[in-house]
N, C-alpha and C positions, 0 to 999 in steps of 0.2 A: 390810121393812127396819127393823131396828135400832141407833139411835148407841148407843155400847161405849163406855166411858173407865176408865181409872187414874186413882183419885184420890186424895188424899189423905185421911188420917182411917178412920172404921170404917162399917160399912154404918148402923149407928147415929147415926153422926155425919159424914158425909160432908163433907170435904172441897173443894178445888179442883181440877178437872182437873187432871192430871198429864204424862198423854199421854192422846192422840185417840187411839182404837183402829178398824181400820176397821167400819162397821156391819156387822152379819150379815145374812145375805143368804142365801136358798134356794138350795143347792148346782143350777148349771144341768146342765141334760139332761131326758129322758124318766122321768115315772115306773115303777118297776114293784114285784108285790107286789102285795100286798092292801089294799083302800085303809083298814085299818084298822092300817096300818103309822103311828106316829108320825113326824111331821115333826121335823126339826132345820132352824135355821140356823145358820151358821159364820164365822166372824171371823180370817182367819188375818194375822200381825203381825209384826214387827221394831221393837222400841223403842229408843232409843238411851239406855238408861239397863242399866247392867248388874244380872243376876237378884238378885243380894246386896244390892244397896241395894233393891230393889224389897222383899225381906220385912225390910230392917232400915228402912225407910220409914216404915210404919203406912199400908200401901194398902190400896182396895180396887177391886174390877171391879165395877162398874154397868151395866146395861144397861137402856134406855129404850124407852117403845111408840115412839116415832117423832120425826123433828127438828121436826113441827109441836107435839107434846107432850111436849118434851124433859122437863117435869118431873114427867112420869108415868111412878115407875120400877117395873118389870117383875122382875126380877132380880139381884140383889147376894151378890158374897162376897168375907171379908174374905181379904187375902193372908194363911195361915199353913198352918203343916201339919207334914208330915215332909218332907223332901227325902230323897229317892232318889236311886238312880245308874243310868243304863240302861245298856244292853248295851255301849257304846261307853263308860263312864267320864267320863260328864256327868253332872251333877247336875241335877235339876230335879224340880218339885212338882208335883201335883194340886190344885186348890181346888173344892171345890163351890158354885154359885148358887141359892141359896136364892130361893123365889118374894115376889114384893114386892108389899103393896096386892092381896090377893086375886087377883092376875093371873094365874093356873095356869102360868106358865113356870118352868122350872127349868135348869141345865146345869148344865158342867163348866167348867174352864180348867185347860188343860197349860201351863207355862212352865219354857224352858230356856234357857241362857245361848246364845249364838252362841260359835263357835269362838275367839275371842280372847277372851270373856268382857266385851267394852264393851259389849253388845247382849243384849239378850233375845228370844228367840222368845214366841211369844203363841199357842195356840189358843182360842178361846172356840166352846163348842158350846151354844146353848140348844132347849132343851126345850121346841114348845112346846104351848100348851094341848091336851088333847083334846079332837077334837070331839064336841058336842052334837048327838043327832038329834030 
């Protein structure tokens, strides 16, 4: 399990929380596959801050080894990009998380506005290390 946050500033320069994102977490059930299939965990969110102030903000998505060593970060990326439009006539971004402190993790984060636009949807997917045998 991973704490996730919006914060303020660049991954450079990090900021203050923003919004608590919820930690990521091994999607539950059975595995299957080959066990050489890479792991993800997943982080999925509603912020009450709408997607537009989020990249006219100067945020960024951080993610930490764990709430005992919140200040060992793992993953960071700053919010910017292109905005696209999906099939349904939303707007919303992709960002990539870049690995932090030699830690081998990496993801993604999708963010769309919610239906009235006061709220942001959040996914955060990370990546993480391979295993060593």
């Amino acid at each position: 399990m991973h704490p996730v946050h919006i914060h303020s500033g660049t991954c450079a320069e990090l900021g203050d929380v923003v919004a608590p994102l919820n930690d990521l977490t091994a999607p539950a059930g059975e595995f299957t596959g080959p066990d050489s299939a890479v792991t993800v965990t997943l982080s999925e969110n509603i912020v009450d801050i709408p997607l537009q102030d989020i990249i006219d903000g100067g945020h960024a998505i951080n993610a930490h080894l764990s709430n005992d060593e919140i200040g060992t970060y793992i993953a960071c990326g700053d919010i910017g990009g292109v905005i696209t439009t999906d099939a349904g006539g939303r707007q919303e971004m992709m960002i990539g998380l870049a690995e932090q402190n030699d830690s081998g993790y990496s993801g993604t984060v999708w963010l769309g506005p919610s239906a009235d636009n006061t709220q942001t949807e959040i996914s955060v997917i990370l990546i993480e290390p391979a295993a060593t045998s």
